[in-house]
C-alpha positions in Angstrom: 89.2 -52.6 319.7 85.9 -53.0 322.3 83.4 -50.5 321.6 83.3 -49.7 324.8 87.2 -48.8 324.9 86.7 -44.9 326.4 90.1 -44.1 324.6 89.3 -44.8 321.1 90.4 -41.9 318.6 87.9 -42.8 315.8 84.9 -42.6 318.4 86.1 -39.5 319.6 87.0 -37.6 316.3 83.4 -39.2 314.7 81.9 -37.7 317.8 83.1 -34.1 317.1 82.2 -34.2 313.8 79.2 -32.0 313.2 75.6 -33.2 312.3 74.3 -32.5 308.5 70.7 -32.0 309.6 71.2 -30.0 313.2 74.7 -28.5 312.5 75.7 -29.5 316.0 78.9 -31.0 317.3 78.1 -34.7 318.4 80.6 -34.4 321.9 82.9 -31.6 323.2 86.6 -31.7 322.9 88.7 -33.4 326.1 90.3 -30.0 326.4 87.4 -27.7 326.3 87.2 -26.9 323.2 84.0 -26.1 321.4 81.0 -28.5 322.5 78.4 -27.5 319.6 75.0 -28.1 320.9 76.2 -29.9 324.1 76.3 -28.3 327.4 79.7 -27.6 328.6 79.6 -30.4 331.2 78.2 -32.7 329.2 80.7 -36.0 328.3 82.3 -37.6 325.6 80.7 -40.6 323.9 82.4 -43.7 325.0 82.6 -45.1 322.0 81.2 -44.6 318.2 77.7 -46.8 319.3 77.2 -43.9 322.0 77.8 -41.4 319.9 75.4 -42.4 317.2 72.7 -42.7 319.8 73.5 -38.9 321.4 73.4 -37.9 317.7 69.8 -39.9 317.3 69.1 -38.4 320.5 70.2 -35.1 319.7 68.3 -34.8 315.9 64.8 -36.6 316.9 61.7 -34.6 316.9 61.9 -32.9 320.2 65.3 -30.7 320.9 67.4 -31.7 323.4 66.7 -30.6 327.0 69.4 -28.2 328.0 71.2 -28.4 331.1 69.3 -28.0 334.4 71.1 -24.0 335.1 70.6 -23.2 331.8 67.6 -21.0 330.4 68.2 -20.2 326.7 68.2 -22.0 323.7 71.9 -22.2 322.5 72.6 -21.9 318.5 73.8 -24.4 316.7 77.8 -23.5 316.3 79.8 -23.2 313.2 81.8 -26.2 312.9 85.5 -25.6 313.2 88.3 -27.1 310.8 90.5 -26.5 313.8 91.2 -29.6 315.6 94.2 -28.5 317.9 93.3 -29.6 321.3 94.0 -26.8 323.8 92.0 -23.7 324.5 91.0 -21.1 321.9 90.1 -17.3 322.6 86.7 -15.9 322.5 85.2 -15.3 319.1 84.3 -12.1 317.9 80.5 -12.9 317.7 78.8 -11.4 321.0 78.8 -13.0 324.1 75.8 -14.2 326.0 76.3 -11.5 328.5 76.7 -9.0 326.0 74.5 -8.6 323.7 75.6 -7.4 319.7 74.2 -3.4 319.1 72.3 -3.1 316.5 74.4 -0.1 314.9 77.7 -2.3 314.9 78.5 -4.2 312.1 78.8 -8.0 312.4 82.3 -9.3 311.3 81.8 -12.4 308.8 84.0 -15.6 309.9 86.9 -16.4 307.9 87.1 -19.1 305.5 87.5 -22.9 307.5 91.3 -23.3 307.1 92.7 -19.3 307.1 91.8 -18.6 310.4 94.3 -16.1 311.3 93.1 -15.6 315.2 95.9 -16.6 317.5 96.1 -19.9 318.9 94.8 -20.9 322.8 92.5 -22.3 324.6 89.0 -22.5 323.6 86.2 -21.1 325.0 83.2 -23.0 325.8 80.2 -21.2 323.7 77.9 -19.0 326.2 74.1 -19.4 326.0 72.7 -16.3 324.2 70.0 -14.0 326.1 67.0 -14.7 325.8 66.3 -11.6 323.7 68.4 -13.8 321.2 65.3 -15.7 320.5 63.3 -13.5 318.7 66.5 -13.4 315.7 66.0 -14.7 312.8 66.6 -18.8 312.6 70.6 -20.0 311.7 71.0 -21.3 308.2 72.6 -24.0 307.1 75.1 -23.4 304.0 76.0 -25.4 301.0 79.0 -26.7 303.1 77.5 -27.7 306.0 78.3 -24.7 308.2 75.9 -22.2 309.7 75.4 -19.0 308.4 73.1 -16.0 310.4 70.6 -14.0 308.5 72.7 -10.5 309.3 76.2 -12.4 308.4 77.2 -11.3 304.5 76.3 -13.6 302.1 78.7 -15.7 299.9 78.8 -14.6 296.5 77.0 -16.6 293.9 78.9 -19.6 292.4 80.1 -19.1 288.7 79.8 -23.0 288.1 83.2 -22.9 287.6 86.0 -25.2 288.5 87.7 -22.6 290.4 84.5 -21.9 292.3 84.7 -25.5 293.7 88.6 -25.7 294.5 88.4 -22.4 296.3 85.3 -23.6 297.9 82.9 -21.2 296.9 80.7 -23.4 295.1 79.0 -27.1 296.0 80.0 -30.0 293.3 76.3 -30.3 292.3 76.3 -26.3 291.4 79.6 -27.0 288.8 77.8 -30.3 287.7 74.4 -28.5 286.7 76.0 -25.3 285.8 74.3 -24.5 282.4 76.7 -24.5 279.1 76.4 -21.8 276.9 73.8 -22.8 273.7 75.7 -24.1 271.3 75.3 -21.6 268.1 73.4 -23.0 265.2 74.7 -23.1 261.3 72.2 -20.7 259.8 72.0 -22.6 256.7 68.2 -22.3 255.6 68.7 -18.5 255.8 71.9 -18.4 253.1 70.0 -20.9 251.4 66.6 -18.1 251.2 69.3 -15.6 250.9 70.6 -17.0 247.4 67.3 -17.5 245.9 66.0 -14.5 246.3 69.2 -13.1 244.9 69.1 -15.4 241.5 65.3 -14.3 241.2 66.5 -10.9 241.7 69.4 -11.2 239.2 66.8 -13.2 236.6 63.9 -9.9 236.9 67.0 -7.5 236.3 68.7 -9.3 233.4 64.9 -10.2 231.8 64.2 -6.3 232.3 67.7 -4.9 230.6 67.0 -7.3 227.8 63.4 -6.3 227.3 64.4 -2.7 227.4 67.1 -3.3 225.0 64.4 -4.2 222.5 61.5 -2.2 223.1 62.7 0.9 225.1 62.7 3.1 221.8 59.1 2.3 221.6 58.3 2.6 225.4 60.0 5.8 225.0 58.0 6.9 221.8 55.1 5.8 223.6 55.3 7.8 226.8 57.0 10.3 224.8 60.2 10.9 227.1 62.6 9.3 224.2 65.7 11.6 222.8 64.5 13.0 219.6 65.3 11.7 216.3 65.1 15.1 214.7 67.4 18.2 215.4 64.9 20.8 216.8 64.1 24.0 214.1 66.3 26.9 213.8 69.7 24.6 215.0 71.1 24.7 210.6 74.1 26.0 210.6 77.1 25.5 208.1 77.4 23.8 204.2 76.7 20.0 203.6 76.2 18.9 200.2 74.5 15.8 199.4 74.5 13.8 196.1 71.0 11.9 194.7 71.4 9.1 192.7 68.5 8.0 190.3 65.8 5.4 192.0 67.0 7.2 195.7 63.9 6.7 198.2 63.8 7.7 201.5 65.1 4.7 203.2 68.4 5.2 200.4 68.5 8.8 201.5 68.4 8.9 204.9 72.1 7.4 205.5 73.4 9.7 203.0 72.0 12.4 205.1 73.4 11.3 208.3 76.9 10.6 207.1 77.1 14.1 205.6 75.8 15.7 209.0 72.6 17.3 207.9 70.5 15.0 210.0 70.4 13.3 213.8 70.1 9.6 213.0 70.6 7.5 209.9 67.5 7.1 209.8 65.5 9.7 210.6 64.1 11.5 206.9 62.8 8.1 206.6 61.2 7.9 210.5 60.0 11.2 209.6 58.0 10.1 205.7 56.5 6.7 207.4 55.4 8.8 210.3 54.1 11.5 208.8 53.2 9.3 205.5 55.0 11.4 203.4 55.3 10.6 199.6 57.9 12.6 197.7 60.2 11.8 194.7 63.9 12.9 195.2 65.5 13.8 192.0 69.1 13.1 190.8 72.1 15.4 191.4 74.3 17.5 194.4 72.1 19.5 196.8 73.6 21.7 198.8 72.1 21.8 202.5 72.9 23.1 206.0 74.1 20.9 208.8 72.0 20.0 211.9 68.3 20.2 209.8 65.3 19.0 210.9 63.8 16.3 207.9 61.2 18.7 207.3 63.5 21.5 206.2 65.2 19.1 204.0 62.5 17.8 202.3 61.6 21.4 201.8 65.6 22.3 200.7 65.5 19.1 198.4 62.2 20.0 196.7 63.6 23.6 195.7 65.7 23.6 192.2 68.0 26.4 194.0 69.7 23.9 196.1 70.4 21.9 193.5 74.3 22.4 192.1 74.1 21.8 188.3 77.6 21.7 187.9 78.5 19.0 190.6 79.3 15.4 190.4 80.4 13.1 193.9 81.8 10.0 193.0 82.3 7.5 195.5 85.0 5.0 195.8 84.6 1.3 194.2 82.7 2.4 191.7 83.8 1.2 188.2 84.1 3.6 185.0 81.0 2.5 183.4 78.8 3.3 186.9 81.1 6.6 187.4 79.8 8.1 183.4 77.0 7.3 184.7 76.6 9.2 187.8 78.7 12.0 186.1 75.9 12.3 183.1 73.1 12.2 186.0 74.6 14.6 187.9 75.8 16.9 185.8 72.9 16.8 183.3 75.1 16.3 180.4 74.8 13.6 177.8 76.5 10.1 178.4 78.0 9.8 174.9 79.9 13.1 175.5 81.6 11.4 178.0 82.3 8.2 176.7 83.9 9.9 173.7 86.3 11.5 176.0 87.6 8.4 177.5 87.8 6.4 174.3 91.7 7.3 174.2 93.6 7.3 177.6 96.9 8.4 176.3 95.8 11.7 175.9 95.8 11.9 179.3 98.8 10.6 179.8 97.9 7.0 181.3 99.8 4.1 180.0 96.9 2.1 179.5 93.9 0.6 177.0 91.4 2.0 179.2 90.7 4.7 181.8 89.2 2.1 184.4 91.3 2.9 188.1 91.6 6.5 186.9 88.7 8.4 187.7 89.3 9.6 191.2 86.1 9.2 193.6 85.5 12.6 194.7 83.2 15.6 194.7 83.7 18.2 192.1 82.5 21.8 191.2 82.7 23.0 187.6 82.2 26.5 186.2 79.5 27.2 183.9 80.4 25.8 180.2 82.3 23.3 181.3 83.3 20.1 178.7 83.5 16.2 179.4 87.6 16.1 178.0 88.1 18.8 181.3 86.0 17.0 183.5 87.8 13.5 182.8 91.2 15.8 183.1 90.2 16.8 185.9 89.4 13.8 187.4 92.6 12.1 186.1 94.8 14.4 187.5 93.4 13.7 191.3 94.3 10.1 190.7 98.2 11.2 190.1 98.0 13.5 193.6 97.4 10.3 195.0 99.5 7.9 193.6 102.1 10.8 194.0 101.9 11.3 197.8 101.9 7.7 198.5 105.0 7.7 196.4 104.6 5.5 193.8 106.9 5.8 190.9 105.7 6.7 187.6 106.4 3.0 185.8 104.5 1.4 188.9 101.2 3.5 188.6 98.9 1.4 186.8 100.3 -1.6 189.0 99.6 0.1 192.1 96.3 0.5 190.6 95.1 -2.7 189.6 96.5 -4.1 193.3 94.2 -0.7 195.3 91.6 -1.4 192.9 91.4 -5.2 194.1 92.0 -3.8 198.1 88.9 -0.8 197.1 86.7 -4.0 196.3 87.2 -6.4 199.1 88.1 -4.9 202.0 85.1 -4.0 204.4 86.5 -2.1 207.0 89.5 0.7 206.9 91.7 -1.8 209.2 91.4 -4.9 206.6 93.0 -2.7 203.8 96.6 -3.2 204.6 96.1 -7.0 205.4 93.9 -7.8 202.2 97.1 -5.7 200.2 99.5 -8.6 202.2 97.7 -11.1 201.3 98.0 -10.5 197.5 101.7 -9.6 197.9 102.0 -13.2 199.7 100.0 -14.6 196.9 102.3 -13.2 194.3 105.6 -14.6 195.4 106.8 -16.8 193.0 108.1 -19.5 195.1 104.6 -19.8 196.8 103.4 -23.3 197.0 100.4 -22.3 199.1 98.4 -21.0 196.1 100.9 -21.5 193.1 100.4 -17.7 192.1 96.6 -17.6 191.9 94.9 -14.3 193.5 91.7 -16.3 193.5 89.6 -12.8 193.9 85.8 -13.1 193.7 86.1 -9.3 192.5 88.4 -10.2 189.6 86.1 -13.5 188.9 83.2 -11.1 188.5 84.4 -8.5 186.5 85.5 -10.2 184.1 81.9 -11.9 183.4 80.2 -8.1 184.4 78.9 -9.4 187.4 80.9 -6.4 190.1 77.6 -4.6 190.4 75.0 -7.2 190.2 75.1 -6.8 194.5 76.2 -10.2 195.3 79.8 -11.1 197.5 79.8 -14.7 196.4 80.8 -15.5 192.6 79.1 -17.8 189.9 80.3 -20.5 188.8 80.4 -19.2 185.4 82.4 -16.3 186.5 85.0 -18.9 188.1 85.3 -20.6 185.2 85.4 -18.3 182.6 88.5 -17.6 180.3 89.1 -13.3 180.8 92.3 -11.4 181.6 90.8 -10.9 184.9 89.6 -14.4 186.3 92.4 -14.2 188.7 91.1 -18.4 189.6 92.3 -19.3 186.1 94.9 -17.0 185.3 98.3 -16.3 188.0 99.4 -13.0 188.8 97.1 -10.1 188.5 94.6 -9.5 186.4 95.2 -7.5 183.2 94.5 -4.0 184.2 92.5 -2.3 187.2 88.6 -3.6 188.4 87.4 0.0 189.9 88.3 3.6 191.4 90.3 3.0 194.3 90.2 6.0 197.1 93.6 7.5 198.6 93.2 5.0 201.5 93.7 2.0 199.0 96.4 3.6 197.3 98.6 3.8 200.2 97.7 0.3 201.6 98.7 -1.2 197.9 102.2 1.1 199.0 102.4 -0.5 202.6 101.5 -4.2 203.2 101.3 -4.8 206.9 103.7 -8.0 208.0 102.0 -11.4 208.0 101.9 -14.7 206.4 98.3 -15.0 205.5 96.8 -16.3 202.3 93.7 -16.3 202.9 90.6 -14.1 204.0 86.9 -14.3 204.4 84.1 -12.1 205.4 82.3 -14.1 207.3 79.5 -10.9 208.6 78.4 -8.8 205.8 76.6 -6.2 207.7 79.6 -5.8 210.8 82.4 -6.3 207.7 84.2 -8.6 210.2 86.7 -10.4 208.3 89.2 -13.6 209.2 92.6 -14.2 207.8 94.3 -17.0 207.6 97.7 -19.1 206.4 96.7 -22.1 206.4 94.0 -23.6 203.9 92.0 -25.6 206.3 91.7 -22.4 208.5 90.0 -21.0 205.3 88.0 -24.0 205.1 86.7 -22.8 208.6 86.3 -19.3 208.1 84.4 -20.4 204.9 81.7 -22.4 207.1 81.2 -19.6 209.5 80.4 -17.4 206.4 77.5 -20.1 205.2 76.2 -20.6 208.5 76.1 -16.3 208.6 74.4 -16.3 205.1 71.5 -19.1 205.8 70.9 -16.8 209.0 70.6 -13.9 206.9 69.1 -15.0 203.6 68.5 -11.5 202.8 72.0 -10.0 203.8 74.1 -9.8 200.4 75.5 -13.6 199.9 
């Protein structure tokens, strides 16, 4: 189509398409419609060449000059996304004629495409007054359309794509909307966080373990430790305590303790190294108060009023030799008395060749003028009221005996008794191919050779070897009579084997008594190593 061709629709629709730069319309409608910056009788562009050059014309650096009748400036107009031909009412905005009051509020134009006025013909725009000129200039928007200083602002774009589809925000304002910081891994600071926790954990551990070793002394030091001494005037009650001959204070002190006279086991002997005490304890019962201080009971042990002449403790596992003994020490009475009244048993009434199992381990009081004969009567009749009320019958005493004498000797804690008395029941069974009848009892082994009391657990090799009634490694069954005085605990354990199928049982810590058991011989074999291993720690603990 010519250029030229005055009816072309492209020319005429790209000529009422508004200017970027000015905001004004390029040509007025045919019917009348809005004319933008042109004068109302101003024409068409002919074609799109003509209306380049009005728009060239229209945007150079000198404005337009308006028509010859008129005298004011006229605004640039908001372009219009109404393209109906035909004639619209008058806008709301004032009038040329009538100018806008100040006090009345200025109505903001609706949205391009929800115009809601009603349809007709347009009007042609009205130059404004001249008063008009002194307002401030017409903006341009970020669409393109003109906005005046007193109209209401549009709302600040979110960035959003809903801001752009509704039209409220400019593609370039979603494109360079800022993204929220992505949020960083705080790694270094866990990282700082768990070191200073191990060092923590390594000062607290380091501290409980150097506390656990020196805090008595810190506490001595400082002087805020508990005392080891019950404070003066707290005695109350009886205790009595026996001394044996060659007792020291380090010997005493756990006597002491056990029979509740002092606060520690070990605190007469704190007290003498402290102090540097030297005093020589001599044999037999004392009788003290519970709850002393160790400098009342060195004073109560030193006076020969405490001291019960007629008293005798004898402690369990001790054999008859060691219990005449501590009975002649004790007592003050000659040792030959009293091995002339054990020399015949069956007046007694013990079925046996000796009184060895019968001497009950126990503390006695005698009157004055007592003999040996009623003190081994005595003694002998305490070892039936046991074997009585664990109901043993008469023909099974001395049995019962020899098996609570064994239990007396190699059990180490209360707990171990009724398993150590299983163990030699299991080893007794005749149809045992496990051990073929031998006890194999380092007690036994020992007595026989004299060696019970010589303060060692482990046997020689010449009392394993050696050919006695009691080497229970040479001999099957059980030895020939009883190997020392077994308590009322034993007694009843020899009475009442717990269930189990062990044959075996080591000590394998001779100051805790901790103790293995086993059925099968390489289990032994094992618990035997441990013991070793515990007895080159502790060269000086008793192997």
């Amino acid at each position: 189509m010519p250029e030229n061709d005055p009816t072309d629709p492209l020319a005429e629709l790209y000529g009422r398409l508004p200017d970027p730069r000015t905001g004004a319309t390029g040509a007025a409608p045919r019917d009348g419609g809005d004319a933008g910056a042109s004068t109302p009788d101003a024409p068409a562009p002919a074609s799109r060449r003509a209306a380049r050059e009005a728009r060239r014309t229209q945007t150079g650096p000198t404005p337009a000059a308006p028509a010859a009748d008129d005298t004011t400036a006229v605004p640039a107009a908001r372009p219009s996304a109404d393209t109906t031909p035909g004639p619209r009412p008058a806008r709301d905005s004032p009038s040329a004629t009538e100018p806008q009051r100040l006090d009345e509020p200025r109505l903001t134009p609706a949205p391009r495409g929800e115009d809601s006025r009603p349809a007709g013909p347009r009007r042609t725009p009205q130059p404004e007054p001249e008063s008009s000129r002194d307002r401030e200039p017409v903006l341009v928007g970020a669409g393109g359309a003109a906005v005046g200083a007193t109209e209401t602002p549009r709302p600040a774009a979110s960035g959003s794509l809903e801001d752009l589809f509704s039209g409220r925000a400019h593609t370039d304002e979603v494109r360079g909307a800022t993204r929220p910081p992505k949020r960083r891994r705080r790694v270094g600071g866990w990282i700082a966080l768990t070191v200073v926790l191990v060092i923590l954990g390594g000062l607290v551990g380091g501290g409980v373990v150097v506390w656990n070793t020196y805090g008595d002394r810190v506490r001595e030091f400082l002087g805020t430790g508990e005392p080891t001494d019950y404070a003066e005037g707290m005695a109350t009650g009886e205790a009595r305590v026996t001394i044996a001959s060659g007792d020291t204070g380090e010997s005493v002190s756990p006597k002491l303790f056990e029979a509740g006279i002092t606060k520690q086991s070990d605190s007469l002997y704190q007290y003498m190294v402290k102090n540097a005490v030297a005093f020589t304890f001599q044999p037999g019962v004392y009788e003290l108060q519970q709850q002393m201080s160790s400098a009342a009971v060195l004073a109560a042990l030193g006076d020969p009023a405490n001291r019960l002449n007629l008293s005798v403790q004898l402690r369990e596992g001790l054999t008859l030799e060691q219990s005449l003994d501590a009975m002649s020490e004790q007592l003050g009475m000659p040792r030959a008395d009293f091995e002339a009244a054990t020399a015949d048993p069956s007046q007694y009434g013990v079925p046996a060749s000796t009184l060895e199992g019968w001497i009950f381990p126990a503390t006695y009081d005698f009157d004055e003028g007592v003999t040996a004969t009623e003190i081994i009567q005595r003694m002998v009749q305490r070892t039936v009221q046991s074997l009585d009320q664990a109901g043993v019958p008469e023909a099974d005493r001395e049995r019962i005996l020899i098996i609570a004498s064994i239990i007396e000797r190699e059990a180490r804690n209360s707990d171990d008794f009724y398993k150590v008395s299983r163990v030699i029941e299991n080893r007794l069974q005749p149809d045992n191919d496990e051990t073929h009848g031998l006890l194999q009892m380092d007690s036994t082994a020992q007595y026989g050779v004299g060696e019970i009391g010589a303060g060692s657990s482990s046997s020689t090799e010449n009392a394993l070897t050696s050919d006695n009634p009691w080497n229970t490694y040479v001999h099957p069954g059980l030895p020939i009579g009883p190997i020392s005085n077994p308590g009322d605990l034993a007694i009843d354990a020899a009475m009442h084997p717990v269930d189990g199928t062990w044959y075996y049982f080591t000590t394998v810590n001779l100051e805790t008594g901790e103790t293995v058991f086993s059925t099968t011989y390489a289990d032994q074999l094992t618990a035997v190593q441990q013991f070793q291993d515990w007895c080159r720690a502790n060269p000086d603990g008793g192997c």
